[in-house]
Backbone bond lengths (Angstrom), bond angles and torsions (degrees), N, CA, C in turn:
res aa  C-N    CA-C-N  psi(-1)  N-CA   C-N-CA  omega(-1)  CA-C   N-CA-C  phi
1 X - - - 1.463 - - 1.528 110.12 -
2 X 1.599 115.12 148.98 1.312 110.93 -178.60 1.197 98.16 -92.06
3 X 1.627 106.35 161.51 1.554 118.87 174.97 1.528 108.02 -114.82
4 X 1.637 113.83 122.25 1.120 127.48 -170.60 1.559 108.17 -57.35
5 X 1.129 111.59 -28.48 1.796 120.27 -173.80 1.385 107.73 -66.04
6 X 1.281 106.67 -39.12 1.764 111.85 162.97 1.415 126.79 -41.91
7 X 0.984 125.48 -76.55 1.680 148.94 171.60 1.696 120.19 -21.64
8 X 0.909 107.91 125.61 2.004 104.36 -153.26 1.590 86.75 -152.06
9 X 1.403 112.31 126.76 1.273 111.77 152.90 1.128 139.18 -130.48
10 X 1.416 131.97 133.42 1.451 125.13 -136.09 1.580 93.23 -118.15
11 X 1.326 130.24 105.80 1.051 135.83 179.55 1.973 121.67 -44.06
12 X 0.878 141.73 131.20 1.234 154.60 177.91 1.863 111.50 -49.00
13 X 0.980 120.84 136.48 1.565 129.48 178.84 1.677 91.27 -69.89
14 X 1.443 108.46 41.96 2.022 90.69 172.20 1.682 103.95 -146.36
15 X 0.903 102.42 -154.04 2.022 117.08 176.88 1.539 113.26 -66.28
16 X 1.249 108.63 -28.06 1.640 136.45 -164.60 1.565 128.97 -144.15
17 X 1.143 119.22 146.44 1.503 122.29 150.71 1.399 95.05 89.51
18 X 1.608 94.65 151.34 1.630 108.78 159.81 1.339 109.93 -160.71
19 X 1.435 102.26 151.83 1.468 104.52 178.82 1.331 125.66 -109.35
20 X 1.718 124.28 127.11 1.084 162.53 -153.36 1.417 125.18 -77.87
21 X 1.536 120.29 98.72 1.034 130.17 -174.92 1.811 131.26 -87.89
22 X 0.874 137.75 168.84 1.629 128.58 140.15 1.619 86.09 94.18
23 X 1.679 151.64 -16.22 1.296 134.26 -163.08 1.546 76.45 -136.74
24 X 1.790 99.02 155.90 1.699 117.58 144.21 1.322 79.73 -113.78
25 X 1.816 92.35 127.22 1.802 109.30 160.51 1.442 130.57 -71.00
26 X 1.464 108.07 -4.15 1.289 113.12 -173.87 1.650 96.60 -103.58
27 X 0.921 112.16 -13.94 1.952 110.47 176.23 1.659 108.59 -64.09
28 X 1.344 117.02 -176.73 1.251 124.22 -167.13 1.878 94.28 -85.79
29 X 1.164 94.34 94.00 1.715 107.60 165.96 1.292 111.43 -63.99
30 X 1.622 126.49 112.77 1.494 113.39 124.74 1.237 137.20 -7.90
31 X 1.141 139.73 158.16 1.789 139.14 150.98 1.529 104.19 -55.35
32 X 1.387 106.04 -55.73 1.280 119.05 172.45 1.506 112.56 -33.87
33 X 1.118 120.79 -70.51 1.030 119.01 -150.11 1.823 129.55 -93.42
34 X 2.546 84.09 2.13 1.317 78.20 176.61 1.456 93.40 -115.18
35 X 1.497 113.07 6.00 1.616 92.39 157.79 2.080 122.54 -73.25
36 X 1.437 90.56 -18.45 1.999 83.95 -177.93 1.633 92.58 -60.32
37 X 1.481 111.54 -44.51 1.449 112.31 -163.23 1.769 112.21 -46.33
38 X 1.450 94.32 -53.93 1.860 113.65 -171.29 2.108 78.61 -58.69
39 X 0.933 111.87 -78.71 1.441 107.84 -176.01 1.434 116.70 -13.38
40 X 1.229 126.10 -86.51 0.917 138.26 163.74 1.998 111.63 -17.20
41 X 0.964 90.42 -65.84 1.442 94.20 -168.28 1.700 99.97 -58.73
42 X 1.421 143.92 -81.47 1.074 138.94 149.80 1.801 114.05 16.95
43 X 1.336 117.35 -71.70 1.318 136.88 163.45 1.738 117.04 -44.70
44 X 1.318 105.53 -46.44 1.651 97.83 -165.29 1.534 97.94 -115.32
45 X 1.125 112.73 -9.01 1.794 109.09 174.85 1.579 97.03 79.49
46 X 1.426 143.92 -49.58 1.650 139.89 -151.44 1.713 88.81 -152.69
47 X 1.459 84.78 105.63 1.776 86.77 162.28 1.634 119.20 -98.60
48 X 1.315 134.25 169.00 1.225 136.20 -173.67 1.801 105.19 -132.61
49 X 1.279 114.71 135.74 1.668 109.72 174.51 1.715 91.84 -145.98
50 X 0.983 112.06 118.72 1.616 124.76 170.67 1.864 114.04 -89.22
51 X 1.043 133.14 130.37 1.413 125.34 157.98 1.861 101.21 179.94
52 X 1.124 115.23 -124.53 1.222 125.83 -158.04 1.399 106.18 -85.42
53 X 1.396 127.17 172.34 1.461 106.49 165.96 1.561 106.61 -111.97
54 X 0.994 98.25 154.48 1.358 104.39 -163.41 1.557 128.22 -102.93
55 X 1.441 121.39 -178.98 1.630 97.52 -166.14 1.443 96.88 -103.51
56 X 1.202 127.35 178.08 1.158 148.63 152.89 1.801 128.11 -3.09
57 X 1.448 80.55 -80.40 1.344 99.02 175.63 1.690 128.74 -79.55
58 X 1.634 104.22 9.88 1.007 113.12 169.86 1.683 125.95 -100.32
59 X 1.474 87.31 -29.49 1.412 102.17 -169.69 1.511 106.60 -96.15
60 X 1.585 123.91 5.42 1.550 139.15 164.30 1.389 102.66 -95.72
61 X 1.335 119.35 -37.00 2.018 118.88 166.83 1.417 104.76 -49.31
62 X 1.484 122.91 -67.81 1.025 142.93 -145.26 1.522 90.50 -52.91
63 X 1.722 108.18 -62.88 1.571 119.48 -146.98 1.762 98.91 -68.90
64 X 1.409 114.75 -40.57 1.204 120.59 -162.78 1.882 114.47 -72.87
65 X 1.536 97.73 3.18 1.588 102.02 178.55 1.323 98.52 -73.89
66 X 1.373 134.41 -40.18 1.392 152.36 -142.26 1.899 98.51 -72.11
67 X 2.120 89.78 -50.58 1.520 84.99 -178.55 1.619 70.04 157.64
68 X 2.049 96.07 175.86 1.335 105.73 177.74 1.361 129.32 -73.33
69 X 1.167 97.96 151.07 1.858 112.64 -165.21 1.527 94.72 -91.75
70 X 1.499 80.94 148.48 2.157 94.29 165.24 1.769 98.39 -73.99
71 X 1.361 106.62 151.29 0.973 106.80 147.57 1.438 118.14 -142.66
72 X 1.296 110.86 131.55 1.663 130.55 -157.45 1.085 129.84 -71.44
73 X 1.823 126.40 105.62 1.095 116.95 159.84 2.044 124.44 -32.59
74 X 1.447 100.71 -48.71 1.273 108.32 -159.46 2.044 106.52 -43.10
75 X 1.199 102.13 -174.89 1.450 104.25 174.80 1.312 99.55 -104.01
76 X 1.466 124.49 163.78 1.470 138.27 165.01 1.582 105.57 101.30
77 X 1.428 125.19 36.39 1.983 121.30 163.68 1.175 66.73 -86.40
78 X 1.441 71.85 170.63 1.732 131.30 158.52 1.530 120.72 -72.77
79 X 1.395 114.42 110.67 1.535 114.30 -172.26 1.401 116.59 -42.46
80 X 1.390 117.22 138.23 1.107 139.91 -155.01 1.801 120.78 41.62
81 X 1.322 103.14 17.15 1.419 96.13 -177.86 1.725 94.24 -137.63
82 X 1.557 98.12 100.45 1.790 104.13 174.02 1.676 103.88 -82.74
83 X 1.085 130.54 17.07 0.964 122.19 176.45 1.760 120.96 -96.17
84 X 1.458 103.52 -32.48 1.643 121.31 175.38 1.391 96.78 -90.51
85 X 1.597 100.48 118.40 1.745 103.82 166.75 1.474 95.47 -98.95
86 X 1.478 116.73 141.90 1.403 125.13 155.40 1.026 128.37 -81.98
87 X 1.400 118.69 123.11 2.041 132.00 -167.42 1.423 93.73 -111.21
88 X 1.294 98.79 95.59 1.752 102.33 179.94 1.551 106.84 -145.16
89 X 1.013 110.20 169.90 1.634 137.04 167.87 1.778 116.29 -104.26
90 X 1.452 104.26 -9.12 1.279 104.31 -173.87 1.152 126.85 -63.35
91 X 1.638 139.71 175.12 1.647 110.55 169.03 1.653 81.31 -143.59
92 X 1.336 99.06 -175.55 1.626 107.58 173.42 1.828 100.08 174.14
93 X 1.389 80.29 117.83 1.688 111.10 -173.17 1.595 102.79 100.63
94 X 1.082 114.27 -8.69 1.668 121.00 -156.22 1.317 134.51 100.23
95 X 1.413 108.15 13.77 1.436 130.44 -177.29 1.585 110.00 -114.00
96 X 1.435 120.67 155.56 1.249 109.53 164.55 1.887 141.15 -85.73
97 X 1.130 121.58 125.93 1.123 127.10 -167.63 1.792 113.48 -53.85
98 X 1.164 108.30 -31.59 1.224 133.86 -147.56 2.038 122.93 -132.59
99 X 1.000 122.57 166.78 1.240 115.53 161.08 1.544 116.63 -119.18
100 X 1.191 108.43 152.85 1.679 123.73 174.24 1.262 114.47 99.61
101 X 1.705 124.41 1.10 1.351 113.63 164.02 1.523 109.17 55.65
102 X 1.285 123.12 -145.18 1.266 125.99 -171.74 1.955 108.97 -130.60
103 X 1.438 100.11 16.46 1.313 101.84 179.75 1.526 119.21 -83.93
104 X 1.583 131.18 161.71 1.121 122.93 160.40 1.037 128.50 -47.43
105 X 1.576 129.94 145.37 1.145 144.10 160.22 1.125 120.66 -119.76
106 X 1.200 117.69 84.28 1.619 141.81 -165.77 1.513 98.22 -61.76
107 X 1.579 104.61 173.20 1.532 134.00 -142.94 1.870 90.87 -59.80
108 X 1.486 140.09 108.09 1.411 132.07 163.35 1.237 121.82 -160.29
109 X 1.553 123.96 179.30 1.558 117.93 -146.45 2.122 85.96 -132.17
110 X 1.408 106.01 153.09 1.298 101.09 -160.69 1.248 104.81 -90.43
111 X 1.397 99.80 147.81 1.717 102.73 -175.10 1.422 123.81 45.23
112 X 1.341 113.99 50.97 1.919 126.71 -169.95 1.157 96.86 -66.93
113 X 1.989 106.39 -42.28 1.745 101.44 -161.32 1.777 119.03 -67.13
114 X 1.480 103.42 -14.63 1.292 125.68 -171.13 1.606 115.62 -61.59
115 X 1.318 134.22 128.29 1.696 119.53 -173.99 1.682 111.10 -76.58
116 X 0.926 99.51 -26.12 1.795 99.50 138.25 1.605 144.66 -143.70
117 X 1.167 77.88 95.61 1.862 111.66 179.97 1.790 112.06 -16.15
118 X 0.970 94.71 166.93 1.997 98.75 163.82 1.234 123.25 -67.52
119 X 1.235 139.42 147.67 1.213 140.72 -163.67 1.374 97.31 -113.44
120 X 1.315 127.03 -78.66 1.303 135.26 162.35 1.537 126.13 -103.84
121 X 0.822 137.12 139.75 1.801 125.69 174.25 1.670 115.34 -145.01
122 X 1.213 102.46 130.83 1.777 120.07 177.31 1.079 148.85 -86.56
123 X 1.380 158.68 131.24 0.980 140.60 -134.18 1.676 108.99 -147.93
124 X 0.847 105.82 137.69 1.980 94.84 -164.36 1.858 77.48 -140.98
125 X 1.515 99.93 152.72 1.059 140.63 -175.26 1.633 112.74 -99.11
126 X 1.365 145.00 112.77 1.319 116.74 -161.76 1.984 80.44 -132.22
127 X 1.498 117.49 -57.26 1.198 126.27 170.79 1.514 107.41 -116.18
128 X 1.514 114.31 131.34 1.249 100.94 141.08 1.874 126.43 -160.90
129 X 1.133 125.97 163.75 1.282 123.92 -172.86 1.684 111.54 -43.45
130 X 1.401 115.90 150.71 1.306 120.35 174.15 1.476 115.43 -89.99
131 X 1.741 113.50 160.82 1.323 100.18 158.46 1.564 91.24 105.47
132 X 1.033 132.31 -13.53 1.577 130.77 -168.55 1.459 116.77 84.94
133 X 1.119 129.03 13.11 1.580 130.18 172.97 1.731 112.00 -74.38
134 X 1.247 98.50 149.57 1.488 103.33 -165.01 1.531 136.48 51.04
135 X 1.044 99.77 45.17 1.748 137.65 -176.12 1.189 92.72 -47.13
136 X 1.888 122.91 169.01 1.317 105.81 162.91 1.572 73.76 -143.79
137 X 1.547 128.95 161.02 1.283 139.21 178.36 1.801 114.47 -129.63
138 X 1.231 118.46 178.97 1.249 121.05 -161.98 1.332 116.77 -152.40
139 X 1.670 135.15 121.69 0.794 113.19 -168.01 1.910 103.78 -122.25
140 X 1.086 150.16 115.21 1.770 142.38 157.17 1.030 102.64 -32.80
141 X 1.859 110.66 111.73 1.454 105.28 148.66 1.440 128.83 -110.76
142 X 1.560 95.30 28.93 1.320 94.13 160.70 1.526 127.63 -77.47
143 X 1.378 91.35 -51.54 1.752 112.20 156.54 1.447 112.00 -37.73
144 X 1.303 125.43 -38.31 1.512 135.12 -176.35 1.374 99.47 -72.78
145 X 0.824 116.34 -34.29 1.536 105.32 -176.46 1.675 113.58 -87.25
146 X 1.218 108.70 -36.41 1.781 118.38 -154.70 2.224 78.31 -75.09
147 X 1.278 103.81 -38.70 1.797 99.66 -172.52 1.003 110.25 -88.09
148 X 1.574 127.24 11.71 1.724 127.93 176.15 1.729 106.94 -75.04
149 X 1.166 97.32 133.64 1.789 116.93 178.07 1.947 97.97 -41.85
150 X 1.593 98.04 153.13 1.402 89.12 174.21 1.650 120.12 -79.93
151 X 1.406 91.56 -13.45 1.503 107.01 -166.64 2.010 104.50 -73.85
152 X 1.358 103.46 -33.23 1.261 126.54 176.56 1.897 98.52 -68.50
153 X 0.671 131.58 -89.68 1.678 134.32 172.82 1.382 96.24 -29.61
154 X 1.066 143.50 -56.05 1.594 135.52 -157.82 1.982 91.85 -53.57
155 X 1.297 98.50 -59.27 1.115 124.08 -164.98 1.550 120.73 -42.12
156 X 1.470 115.70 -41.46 1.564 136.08 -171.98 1.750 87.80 -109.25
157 X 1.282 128.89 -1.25 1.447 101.63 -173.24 1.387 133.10 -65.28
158 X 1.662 118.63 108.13 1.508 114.70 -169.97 1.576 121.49 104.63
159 X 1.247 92.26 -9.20 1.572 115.09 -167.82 1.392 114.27 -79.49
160 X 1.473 122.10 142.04 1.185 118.03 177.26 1.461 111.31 -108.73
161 X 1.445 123.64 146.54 1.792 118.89 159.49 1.600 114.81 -122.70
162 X 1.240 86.12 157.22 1.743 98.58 -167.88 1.351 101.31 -84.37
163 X 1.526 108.52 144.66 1.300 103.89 167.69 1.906 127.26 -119.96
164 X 0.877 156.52 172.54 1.097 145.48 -165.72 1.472 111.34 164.35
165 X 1.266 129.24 120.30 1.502 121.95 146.10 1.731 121.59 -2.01
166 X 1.347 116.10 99.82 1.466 104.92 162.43 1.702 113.62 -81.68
167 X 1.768 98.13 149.29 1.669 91.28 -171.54 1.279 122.85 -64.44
168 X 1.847 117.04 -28.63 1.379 114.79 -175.71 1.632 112.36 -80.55
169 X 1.157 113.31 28.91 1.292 127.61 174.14 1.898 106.56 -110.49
170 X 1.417 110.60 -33.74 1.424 98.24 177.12 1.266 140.27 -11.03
171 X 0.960 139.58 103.68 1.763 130.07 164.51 1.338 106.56 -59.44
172 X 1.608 116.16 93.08 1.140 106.95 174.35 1.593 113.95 -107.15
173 X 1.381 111.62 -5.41 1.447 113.15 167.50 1.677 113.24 -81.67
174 X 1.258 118.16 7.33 1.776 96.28 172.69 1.978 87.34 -157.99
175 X 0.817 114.07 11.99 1.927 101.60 150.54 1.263 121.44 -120.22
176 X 1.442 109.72 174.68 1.242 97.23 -165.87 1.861 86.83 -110.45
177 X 1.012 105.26 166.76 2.053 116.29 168.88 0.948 115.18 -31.51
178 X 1.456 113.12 -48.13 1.572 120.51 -158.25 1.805 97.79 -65.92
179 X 1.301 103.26 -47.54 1.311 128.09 -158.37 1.568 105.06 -66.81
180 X 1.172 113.27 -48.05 1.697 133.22 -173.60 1.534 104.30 -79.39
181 X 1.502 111.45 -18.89 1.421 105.23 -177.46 1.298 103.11 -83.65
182 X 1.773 137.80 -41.08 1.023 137.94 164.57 0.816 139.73 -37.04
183 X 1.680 115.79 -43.07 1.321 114.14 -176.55 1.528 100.19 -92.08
184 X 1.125 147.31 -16.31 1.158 148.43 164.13 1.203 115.32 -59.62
185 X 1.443 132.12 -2.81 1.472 154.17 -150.08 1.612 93.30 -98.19
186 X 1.325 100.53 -54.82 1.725 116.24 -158.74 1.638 97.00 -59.70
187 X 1.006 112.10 161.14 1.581 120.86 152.46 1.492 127.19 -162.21
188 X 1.106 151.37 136.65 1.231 124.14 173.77 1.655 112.47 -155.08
189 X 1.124 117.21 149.45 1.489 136.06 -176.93 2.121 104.14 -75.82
190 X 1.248 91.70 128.44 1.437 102.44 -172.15 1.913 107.96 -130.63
191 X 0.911 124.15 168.55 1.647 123.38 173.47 1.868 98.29 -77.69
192 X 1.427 93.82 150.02 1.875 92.38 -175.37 1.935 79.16 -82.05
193 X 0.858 122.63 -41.62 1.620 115.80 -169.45 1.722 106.66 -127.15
194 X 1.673 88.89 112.55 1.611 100.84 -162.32 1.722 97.10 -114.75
195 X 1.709 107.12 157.32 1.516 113.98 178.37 1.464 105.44 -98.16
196 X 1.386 122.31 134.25 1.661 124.27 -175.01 1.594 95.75 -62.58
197 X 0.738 123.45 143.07 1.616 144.13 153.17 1.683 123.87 -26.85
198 X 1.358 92.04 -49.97 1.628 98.91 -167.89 1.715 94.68 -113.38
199 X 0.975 118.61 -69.39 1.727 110.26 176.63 1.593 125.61 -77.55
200 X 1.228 110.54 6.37 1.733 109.73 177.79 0.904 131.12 64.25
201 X 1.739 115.81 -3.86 1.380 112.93 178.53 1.525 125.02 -64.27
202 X 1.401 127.20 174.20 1.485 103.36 -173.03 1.850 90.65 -118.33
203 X 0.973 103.39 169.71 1.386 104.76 -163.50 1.792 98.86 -145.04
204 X 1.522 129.36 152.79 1.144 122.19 159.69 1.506 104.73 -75.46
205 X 1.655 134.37 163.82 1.616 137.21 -169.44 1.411 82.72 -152.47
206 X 1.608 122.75 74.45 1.348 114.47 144.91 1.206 113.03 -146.57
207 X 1.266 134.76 -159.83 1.905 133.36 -169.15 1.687 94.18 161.39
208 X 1.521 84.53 143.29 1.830 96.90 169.94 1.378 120.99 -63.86
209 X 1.478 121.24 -16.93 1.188 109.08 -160.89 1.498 101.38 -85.30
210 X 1.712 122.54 -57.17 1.270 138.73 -163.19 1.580 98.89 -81.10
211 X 1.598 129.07 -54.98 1.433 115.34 -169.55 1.383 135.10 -73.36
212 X 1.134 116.77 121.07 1.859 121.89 -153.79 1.338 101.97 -114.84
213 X 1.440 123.17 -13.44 2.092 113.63 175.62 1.608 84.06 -173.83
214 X 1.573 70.39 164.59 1.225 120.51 166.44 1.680 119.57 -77.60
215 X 1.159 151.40 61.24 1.015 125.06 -165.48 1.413 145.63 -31.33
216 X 1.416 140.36 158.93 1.263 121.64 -136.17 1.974 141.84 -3.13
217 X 1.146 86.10 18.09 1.488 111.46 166.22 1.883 112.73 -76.76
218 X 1.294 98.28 164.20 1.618 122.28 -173.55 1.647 101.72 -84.66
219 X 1.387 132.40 132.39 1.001 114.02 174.38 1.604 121.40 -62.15
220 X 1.379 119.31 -37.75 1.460 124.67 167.41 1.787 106.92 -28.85
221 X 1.517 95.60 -65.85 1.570 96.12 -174.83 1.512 134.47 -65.23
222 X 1.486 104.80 -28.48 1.480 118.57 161.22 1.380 114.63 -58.47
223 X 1.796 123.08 -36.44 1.215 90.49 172.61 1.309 123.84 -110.66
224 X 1.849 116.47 8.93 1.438 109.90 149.91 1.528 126.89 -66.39
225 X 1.603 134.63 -15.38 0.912 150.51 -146.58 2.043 89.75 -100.20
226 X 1.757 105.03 -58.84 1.552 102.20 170.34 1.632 123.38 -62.15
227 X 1.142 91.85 -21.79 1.759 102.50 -176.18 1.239 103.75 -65.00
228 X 1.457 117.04 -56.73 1.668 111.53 167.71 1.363 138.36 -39.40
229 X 1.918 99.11 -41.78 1.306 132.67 -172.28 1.690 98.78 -59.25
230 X 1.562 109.02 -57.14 1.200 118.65 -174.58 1.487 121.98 -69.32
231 X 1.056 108.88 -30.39 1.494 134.41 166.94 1.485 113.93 -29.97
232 X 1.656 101.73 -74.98 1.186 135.15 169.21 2.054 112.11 -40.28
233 X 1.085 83.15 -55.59 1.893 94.46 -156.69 1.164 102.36 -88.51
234 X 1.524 128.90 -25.90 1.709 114.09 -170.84 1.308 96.87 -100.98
235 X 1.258 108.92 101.62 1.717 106.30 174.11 1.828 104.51 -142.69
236 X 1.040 102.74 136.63 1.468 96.07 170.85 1.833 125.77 -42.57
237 X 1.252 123.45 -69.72 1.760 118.56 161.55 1.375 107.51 -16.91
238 X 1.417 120.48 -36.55 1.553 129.60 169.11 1.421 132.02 -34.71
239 X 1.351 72.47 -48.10 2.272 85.01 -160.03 1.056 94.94 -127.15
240 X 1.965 86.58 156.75 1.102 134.69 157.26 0.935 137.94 -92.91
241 X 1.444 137.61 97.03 1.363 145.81 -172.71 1.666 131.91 -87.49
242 X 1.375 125.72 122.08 1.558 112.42 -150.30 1.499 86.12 -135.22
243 X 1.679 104.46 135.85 1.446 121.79 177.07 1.262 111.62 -121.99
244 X 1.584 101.18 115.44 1.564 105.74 -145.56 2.204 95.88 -97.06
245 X 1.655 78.32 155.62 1.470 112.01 178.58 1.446 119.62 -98.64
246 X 1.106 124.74 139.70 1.800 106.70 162.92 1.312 104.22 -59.90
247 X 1.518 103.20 143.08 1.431 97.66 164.88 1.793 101.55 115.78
248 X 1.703 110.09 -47.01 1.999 112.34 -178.70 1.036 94.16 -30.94
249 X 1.171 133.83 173.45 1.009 148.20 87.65 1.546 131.57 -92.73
250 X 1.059 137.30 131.59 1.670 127.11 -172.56 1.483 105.98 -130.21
251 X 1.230 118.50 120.51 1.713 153.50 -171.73 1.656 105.58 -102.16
252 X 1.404 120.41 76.98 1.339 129.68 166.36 1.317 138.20 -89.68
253 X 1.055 128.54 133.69 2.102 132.46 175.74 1.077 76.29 -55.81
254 X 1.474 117.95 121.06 1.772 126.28 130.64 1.193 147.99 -62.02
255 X 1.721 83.58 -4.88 1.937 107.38 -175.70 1.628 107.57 -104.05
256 X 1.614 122.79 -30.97 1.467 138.12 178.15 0.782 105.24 -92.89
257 X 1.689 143.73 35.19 1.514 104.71 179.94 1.700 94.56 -176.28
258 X 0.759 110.98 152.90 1.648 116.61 163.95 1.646 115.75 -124.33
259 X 1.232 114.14 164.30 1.435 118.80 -171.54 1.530 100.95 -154.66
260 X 1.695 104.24 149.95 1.389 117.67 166.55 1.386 113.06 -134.38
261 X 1.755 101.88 169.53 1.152 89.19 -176.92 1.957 94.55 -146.85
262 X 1.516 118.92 147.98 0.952 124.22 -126.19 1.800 87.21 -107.38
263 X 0.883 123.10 158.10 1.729 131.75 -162.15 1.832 80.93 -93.97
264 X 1.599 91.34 159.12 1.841 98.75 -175.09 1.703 88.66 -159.46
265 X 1.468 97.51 164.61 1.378 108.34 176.72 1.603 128.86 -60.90
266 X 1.240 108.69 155.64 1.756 100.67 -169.55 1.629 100.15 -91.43
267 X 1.586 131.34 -10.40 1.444 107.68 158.46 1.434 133.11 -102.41
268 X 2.025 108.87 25.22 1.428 136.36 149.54 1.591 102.20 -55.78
269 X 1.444 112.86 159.23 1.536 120.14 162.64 1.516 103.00 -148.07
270 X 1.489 101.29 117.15 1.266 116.60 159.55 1.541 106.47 -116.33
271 X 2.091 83.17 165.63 2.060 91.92 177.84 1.114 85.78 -164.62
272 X 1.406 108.37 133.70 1.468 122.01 -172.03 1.673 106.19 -143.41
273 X 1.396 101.84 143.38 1.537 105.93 173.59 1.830 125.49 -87.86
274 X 0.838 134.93 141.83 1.204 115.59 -149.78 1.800 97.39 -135.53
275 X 0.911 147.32 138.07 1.779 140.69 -163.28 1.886 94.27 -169.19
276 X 1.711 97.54 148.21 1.624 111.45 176.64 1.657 90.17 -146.82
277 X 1.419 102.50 158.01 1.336 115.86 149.31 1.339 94.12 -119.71
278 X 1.521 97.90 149.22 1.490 118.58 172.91 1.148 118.06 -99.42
279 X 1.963 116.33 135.88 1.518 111.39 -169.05 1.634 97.45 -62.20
280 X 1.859 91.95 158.21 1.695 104.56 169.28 1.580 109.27 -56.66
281 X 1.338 131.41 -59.20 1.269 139.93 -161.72 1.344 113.01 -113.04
282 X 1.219 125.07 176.57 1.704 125.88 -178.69 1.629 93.07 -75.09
283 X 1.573 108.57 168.20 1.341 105.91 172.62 1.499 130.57 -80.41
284 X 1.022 118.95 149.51 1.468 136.80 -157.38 1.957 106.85 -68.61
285 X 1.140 155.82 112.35 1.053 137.38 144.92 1.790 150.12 -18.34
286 X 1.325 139.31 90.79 1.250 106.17 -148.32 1.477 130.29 -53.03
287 X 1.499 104.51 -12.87 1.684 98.90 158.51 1.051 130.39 -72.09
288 X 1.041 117.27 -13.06 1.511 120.22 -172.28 1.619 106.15 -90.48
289 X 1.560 104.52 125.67 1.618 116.73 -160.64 1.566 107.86 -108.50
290 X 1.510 116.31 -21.60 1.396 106.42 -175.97 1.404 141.52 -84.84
């Protein structure tokens, strides 16, 4: 059992995050010791735990304390485990193991299009290129919101945006049609500024990749209105940038935060484990207090 008295987290030289000492989160947690963890995370938005890599069935314990996991139509889990999608470049037979190839995956929040989104989602390190290639970064949007112009808030107040797969985002190097047509299927209307569930904070809930309007809005204005949005929030002072190890693992708010991840060469090999819990309910409005 871990001992909560152990566990220390040393905040990151950035806007966000820190990485987490004294526990393996995938070991037999205390209550104790996985509330410092949930604590922690709440507090730093992106936690970090370095050590071994771990198996399967540990790192589906771990995630599923948080709350329930997606588990994926798409192709590319991990046998017998629909819950770990693989984010790889790998292939085997000549096919791909994995989804996302080695392309960018610009600034977005997981499963936006979903009517209930990710709550938290993880990221484990199993292979990856040296040298800092294929970085993944992080941005607070809680902070994004609390430093949004007033004129900007007047503007989205109450407002909902749609979310959906944009096409020039496709993974078309590691799904197949069938697969890409599905998830492109989903769509759903969310608050542009939503309250977290468990701590109330309010957070901005948008990203270039998934948000496509404004609802009953003009498209012109929906995307001068994000242009600002984006304007505002993608700035270097912003982010957090993480150059991954075998072994990270990284435990993120899926509701505070957005993340990218940086395009790398096609004779690099990465393989990464990939896990969400999905919120209980649709997301909350920031007016909405109860």
């Amino acid at each position: 059992m871990s001992d909560p008295r152990k566990l220390e987290s040393r905040p990151f030289d950035g806007p966000l995050g820190a990485e987490v000492f004294g526990v393996e989160p995938t070991a037999d947690l205390t209550p104790d010791a996985f509330a410092s963890i949930e604590a922690s995370l709440r507090r730093h938005k992106v936690l970090l735990f370095r050590g071994a890599i771990r198996t399967n069935e540990r790192l589906t314990g771990f995630a599923r304390r948080f709350g329930e996991l997606f588990r994926f139509f798409e192709e590319g889990t991990e046998p017998g485990f629909p819950e770990i999608l693989r984010v790889s470049n790998l292939e085997e037979n000549g096919k791909p193991i994995g989804l996302t190839g080695t392309m960018e995956l610009p600034w977005h929040t997981d499963y936006a299009n979903q009517a209930r989104p990710a709550k938290e989602s993880f990221l484990e390190a199993v292979e990856v290129p040296g040298g800092g290639a294929a970085a993944t970064s992080f941005i607070d949007m809680y902070a994004a919101w609390e430093t949004l112009p007033a004129s900007l808030r007047a503007a989205i107040d109450g407002k909902l945006a749609l979310h959906r797969p944009k096409a020039e985002y496709d993974l078309a190097d590691s799904t197949s049609a069938t697969t890409q047509a599905q998830r492109n299927a989903i769509q759903t209307a969310h608050p542009i500024a939503v309250r977290h569930p468990e701590t109330k904070r309010v957070a901005l809930y948008v990203s270039p990749v998934e948000t496509t309007e404004i609802v009953g809005a003009s498209d012109a204005w929906s995307r001068e209105i994000f242009e600002q949005i984006f304007d505002h929030v993608i700035r270097p002072e912003n982010i957090y940038r993480h150059e991954w190890s075998p072994g990270d693992l990284m435990v993120f708010d899926a509701i505070g935060t957005m993340h990218h991840r940086e395009a790398f060469a096609a004779g690099m090999r990465r393989f990464m484990k990939q896990l969400s819990t999905r919120c209980e309910q649709p997301l909350q409005r920031a007016e909405d207090r109860a």
